[in-house]
Biotite code that builds the C-alpha atoms (Angstrom):
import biotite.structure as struc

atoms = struc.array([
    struc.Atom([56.055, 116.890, 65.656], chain_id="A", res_id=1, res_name="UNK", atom_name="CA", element="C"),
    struc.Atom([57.714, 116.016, 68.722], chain_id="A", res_id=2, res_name="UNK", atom_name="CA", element="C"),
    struc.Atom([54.669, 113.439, 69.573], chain_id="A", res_id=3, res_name="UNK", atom_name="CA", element="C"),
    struc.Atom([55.029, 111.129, 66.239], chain_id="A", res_id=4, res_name="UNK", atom_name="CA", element="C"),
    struc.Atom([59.423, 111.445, 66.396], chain_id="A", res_id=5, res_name="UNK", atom_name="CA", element="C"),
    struc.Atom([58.939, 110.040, 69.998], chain_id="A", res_id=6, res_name="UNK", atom_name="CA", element="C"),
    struc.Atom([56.803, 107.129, 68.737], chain_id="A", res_id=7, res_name="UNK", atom_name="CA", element="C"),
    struc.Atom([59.592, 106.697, 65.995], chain_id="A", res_id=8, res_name="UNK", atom_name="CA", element="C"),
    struc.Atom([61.778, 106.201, 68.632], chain_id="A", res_id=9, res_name="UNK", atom_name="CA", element="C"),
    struc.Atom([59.950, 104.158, 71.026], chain_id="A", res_id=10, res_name="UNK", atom_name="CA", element="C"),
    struc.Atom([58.745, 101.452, 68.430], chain_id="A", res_id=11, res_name="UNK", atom_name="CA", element="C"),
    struc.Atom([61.763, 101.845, 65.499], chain_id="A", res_id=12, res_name="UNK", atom_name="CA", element="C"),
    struc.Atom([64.597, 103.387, 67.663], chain_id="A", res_id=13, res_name="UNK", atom_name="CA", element="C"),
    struc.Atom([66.437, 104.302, 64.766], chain_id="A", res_id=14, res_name="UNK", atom_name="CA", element="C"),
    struc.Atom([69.973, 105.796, 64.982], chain_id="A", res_id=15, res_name="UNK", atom_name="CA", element="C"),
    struc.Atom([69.685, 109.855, 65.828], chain_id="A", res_id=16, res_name="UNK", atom_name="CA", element="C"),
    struc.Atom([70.843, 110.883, 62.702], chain_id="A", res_id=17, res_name="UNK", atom_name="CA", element="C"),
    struc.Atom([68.208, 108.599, 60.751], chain_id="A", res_id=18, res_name="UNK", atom_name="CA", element="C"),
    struc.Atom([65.587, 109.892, 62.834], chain_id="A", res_id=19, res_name="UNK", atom_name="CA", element="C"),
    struc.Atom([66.645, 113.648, 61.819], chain_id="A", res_id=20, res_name="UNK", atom_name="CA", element="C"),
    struc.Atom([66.619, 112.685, 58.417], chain_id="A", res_id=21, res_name="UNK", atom_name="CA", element="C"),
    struc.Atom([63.085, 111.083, 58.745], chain_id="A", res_id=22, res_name="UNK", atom_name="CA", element="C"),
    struc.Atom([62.117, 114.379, 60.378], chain_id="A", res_id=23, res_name="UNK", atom_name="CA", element="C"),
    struc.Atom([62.697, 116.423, 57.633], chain_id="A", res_id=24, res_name="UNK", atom_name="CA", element="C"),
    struc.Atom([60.299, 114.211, 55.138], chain_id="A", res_id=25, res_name="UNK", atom_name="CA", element="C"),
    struc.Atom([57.730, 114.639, 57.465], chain_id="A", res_id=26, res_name="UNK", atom_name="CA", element="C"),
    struc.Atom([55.389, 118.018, 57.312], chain_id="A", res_id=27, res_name="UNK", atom_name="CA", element="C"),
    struc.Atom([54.085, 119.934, 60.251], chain_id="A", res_id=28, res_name="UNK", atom_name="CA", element="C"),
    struc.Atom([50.815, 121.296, 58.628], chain_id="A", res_id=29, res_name="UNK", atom_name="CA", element="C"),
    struc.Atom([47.879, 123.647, 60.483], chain_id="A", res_id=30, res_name="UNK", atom_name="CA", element="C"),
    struc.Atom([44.341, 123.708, 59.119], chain_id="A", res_id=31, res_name="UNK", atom_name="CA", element="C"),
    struc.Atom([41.656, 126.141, 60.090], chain_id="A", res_id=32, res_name="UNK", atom_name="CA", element="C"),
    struc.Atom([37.935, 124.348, 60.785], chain_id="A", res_id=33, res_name="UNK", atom_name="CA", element="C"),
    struc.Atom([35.970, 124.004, 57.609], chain_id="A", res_id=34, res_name="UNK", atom_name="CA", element="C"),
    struc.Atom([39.319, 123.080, 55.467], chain_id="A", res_id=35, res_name="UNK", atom_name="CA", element="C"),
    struc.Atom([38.592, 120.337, 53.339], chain_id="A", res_id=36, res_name="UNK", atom_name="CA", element="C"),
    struc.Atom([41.837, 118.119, 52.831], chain_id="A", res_id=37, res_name="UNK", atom_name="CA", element="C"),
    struc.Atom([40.454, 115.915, 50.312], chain_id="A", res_id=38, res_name="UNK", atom_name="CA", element="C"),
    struc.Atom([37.475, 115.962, 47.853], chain_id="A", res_id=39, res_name="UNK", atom_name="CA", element="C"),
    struc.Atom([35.697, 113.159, 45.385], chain_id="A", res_id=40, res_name="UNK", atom_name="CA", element="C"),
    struc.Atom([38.519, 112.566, 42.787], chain_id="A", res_id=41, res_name="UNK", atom_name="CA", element="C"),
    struc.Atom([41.349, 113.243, 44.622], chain_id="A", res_id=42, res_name="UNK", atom_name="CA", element="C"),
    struc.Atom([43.806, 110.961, 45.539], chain_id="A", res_id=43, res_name="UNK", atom_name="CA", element="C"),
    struc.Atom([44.960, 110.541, 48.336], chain_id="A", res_id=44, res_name="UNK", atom_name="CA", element="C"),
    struc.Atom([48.679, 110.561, 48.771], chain_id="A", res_id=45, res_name="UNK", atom_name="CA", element="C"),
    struc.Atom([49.260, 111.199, 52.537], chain_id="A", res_id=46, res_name="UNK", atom_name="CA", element="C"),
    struc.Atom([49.219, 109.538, 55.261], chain_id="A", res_id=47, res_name="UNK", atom_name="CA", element="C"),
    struc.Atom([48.255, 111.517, 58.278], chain_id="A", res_id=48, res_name="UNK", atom_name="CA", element="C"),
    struc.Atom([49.181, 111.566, 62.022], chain_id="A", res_id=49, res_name="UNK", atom_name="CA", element="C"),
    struc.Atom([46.247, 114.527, 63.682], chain_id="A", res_id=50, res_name="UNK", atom_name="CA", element="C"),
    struc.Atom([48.477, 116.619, 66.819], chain_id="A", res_id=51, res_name="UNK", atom_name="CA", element="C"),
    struc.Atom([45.716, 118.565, 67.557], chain_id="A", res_id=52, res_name="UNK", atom_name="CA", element="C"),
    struc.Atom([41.791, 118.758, 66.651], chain_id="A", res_id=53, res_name="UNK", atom_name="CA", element="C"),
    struc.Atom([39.454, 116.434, 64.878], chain_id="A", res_id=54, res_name="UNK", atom_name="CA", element="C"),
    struc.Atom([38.756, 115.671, 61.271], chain_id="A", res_id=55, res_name="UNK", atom_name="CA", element="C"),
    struc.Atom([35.960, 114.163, 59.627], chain_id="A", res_id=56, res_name="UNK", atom_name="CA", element="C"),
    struc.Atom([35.909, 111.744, 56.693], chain_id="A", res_id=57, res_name="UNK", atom_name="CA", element="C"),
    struc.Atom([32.452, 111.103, 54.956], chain_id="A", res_id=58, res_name="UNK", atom_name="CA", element="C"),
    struc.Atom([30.453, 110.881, 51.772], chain_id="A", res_id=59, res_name="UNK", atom_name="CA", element="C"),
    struc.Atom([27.669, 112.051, 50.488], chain_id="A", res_id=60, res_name="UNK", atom_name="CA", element="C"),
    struc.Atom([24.465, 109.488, 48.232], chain_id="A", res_id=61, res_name="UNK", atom_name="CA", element="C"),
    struc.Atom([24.730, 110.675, 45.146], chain_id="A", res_id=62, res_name="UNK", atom_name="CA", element="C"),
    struc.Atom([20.381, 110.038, 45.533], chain_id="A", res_id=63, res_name="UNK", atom_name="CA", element="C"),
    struc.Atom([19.637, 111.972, 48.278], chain_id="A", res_id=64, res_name="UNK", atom_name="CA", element="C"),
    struc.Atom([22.445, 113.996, 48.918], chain_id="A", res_id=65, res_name="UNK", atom_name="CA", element="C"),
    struc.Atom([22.516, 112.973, 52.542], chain_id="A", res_id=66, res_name="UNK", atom_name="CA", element="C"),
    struc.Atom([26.188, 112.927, 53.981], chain_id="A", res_id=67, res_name="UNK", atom_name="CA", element="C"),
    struc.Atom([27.592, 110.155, 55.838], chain_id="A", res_id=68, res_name="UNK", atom_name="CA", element="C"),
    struc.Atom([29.995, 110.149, 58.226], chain_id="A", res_id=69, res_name="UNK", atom_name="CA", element="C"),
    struc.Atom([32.599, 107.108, 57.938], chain_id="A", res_id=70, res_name="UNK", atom_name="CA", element="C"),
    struc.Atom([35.272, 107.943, 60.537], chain_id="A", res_id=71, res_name="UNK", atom_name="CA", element="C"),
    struc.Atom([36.016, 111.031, 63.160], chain_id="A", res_id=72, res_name="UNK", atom_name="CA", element="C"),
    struc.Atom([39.928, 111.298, 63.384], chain_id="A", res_id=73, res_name="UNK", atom_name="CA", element="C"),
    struc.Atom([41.166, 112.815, 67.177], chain_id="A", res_id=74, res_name="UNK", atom_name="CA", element="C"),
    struc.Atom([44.453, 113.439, 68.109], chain_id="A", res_id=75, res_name="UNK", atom_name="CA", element="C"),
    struc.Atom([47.402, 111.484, 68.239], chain_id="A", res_id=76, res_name="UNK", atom_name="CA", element="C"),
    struc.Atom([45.597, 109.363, 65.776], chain_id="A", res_id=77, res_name="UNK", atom_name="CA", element="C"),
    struc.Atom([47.055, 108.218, 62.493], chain_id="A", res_id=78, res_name="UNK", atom_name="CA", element="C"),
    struc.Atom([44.803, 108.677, 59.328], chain_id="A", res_id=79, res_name="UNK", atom_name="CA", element="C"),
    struc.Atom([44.402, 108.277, 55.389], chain_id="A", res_id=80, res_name="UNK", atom_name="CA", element="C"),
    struc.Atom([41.995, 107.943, 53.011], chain_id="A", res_id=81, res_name="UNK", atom_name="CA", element="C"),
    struc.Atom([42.716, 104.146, 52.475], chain_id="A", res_id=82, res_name="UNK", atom_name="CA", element="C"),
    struc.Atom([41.793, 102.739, 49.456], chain_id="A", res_id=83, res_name="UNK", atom_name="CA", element="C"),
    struc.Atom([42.428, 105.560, 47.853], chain_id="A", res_id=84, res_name="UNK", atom_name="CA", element="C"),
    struc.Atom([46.127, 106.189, 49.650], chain_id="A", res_id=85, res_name="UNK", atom_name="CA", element="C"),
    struc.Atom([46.791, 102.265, 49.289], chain_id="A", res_id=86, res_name="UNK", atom_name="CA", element="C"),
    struc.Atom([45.717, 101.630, 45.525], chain_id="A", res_id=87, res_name="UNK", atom_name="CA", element="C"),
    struc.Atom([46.458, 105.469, 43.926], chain_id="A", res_id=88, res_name="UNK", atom_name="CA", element="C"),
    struc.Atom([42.845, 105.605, 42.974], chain_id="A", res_id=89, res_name="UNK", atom_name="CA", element="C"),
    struc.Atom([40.350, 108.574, 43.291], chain_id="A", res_id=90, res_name="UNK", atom_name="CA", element="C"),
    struc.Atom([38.809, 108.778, 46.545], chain_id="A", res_id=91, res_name="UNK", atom_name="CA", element="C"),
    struc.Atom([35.016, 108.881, 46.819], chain_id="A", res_id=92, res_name="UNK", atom_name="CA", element="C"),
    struc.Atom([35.023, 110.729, 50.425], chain_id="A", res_id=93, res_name="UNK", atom_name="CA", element="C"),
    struc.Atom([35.516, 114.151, 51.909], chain_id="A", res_id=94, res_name="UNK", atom_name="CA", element="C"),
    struc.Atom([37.830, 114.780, 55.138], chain_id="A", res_id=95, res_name="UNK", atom_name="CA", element="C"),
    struc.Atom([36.786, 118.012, 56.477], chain_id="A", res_id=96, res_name="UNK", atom_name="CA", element="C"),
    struc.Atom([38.446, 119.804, 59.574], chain_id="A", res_id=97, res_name="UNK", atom_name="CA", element="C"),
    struc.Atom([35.880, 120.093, 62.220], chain_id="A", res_id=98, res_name="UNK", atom_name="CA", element="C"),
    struc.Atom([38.227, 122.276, 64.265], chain_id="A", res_id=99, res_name="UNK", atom_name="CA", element="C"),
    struc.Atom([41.309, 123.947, 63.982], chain_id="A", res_id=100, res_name="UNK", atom_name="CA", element="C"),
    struc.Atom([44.061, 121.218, 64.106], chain_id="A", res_id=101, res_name="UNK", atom_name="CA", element="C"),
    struc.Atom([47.343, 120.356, 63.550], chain_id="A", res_id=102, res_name="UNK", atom_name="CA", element="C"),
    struc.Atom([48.516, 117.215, 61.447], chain_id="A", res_id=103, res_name="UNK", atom_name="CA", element="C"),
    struc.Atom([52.234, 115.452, 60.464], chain_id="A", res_id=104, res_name="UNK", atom_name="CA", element="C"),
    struc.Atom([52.187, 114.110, 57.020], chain_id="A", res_id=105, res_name="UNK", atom_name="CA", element="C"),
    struc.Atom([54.396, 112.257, 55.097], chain_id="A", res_id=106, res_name="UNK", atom_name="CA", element="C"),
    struc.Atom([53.783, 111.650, 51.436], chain_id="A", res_id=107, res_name="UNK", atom_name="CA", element="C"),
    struc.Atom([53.528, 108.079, 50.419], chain_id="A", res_id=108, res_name="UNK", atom_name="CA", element="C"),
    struc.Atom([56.613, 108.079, 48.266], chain_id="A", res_id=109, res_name="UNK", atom_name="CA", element="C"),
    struc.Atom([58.363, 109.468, 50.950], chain_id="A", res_id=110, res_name="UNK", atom_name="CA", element="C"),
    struc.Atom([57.151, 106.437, 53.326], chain_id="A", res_id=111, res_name="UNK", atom_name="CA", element="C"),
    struc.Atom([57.455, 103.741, 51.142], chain_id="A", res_id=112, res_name="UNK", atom_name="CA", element="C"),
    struc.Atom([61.338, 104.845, 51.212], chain_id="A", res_id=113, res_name="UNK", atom_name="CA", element="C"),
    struc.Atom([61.881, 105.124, 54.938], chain_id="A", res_id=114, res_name="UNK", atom_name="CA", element="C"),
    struc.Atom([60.334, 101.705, 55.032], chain_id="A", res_id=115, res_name="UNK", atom_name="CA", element="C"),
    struc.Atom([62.888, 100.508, 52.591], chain_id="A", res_id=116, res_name="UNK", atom_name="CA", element="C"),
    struc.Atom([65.983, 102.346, 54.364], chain_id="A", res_id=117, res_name="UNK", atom_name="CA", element="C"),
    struc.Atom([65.173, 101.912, 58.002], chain_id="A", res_id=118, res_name="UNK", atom_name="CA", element="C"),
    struc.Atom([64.731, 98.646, 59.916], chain_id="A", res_id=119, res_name="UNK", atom_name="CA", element="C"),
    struc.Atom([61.388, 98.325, 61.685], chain_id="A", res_id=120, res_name="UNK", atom_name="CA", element="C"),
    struc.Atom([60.344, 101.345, 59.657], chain_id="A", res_id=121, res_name="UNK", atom_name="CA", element="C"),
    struc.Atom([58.022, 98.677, 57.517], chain_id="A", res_id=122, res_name="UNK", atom_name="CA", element="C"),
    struc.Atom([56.642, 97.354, 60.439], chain_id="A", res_id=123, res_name="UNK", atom_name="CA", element="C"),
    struc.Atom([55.555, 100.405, 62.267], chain_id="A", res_id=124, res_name="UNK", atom_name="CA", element="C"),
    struc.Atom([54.069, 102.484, 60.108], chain_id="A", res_id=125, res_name="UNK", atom_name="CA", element="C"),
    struc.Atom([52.485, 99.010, 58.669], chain_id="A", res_id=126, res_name="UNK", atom_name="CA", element="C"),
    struc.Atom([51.099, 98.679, 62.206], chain_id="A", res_id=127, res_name="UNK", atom_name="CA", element="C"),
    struc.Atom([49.557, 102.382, 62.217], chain_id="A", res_id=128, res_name="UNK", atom_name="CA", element="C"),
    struc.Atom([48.197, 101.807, 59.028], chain_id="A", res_id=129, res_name="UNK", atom_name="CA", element="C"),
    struc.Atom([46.268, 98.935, 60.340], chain_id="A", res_id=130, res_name="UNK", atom_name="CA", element="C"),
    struc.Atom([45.084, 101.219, 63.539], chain_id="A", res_id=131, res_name="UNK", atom_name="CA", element="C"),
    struc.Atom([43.707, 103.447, 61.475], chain_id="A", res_id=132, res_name="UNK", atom_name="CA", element="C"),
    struc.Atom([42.387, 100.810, 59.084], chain_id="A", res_id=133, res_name="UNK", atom_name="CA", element="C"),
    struc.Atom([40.404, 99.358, 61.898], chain_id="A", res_id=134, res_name="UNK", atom_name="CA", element="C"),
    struc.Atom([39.243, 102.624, 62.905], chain_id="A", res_id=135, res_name="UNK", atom_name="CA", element="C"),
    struc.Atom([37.714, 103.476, 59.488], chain_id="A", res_id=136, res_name="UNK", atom_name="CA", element="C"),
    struc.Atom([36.005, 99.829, 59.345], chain_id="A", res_id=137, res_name="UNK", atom_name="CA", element="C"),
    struc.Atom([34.536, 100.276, 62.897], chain_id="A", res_id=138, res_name="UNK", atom_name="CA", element="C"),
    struc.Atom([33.007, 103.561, 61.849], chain_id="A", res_id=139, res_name="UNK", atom_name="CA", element="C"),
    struc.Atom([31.719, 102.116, 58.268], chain_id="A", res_id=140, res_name="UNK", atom_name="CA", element="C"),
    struc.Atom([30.265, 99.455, 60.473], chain_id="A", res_id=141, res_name="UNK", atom_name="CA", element="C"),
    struc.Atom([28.239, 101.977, 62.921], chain_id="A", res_id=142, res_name="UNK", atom_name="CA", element="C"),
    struc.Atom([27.455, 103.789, 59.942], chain_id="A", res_id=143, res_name="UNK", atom_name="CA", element="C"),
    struc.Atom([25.927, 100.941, 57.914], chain_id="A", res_id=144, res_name="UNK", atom_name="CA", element="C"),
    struc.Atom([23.588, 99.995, 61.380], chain_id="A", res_id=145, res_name="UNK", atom_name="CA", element="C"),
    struc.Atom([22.484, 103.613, 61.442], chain_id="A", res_id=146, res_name="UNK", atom_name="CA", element="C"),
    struc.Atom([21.830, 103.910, 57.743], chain_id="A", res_id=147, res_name="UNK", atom_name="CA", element="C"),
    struc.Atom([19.524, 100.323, 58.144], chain_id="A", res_id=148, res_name="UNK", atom_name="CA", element="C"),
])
């Protein structure tokens, strides 16, 4: 957890009592390869900062069955399933642990609160949003030349 507080501090520098407060929203969470975090329906309600090990997002044609990767998360990489994280709707991929890893998370409610509480708060976790925004669409993008 140490990692993401750091960035807290680097980009926010919030007061040190703020930043213990933030710290206890935020969840230190280990999954075991094979977990699946999210399924078809589901909505996502997490946003996701990977320690340790890499995680897969991906969907499957409902035609042929055949699964497509979208995105592979490494570490010290923020993540969520977007549209379904941004808009509270069901997601239509899977995010799979491909090895054992370790992942922060902080629920969406709990973000949207720091960002309303904490100057710069908004702006950073805004900013990783749109890192891992931009990672998603550059994997969509390889995906759809592969696919064609």
């Amino acid at each position: 957890m140490n990692s993401l507080l750091t960035l807290l501090k680097y980009y926010v520098q919030p007061a040190p009592e703020v930043l213990s407060q933030v710290a206890t929203t935020l969840r230190k969470v280990r999954y075991s390869k094979g977990n699946i975090l999210l399924q078809p329906g589901d909505i996502s309600d997490k946003f996701y900062f990977v320690e340790t090990g890499i995680l897969r997002e991906f969907f499957t044609w409902n035609n042929t069955g055949e699964e497509h990767t979208t995105q592979l998360v490494t570490e010290a990489t923020f993540f969520c399933s977007a549209l379904s994280f941004l808009h509270g709707i069901p997601s239509e991929r899977v995010l799979e642990v491909l090895e054992d890893c370790t992942l922060i998370t902080i629920k969406k409610n709990d973000m949207e609160y720091w960002c309303d509480k904490v100057p710069g708060m908004e702006h950073f976790l805004r900013t990783m949003l749109g890192q891992a925004l931009c990672l998603s669409g550059r994997a969509r993008q390889n995906s759809e030349k592969r696919a064609h």
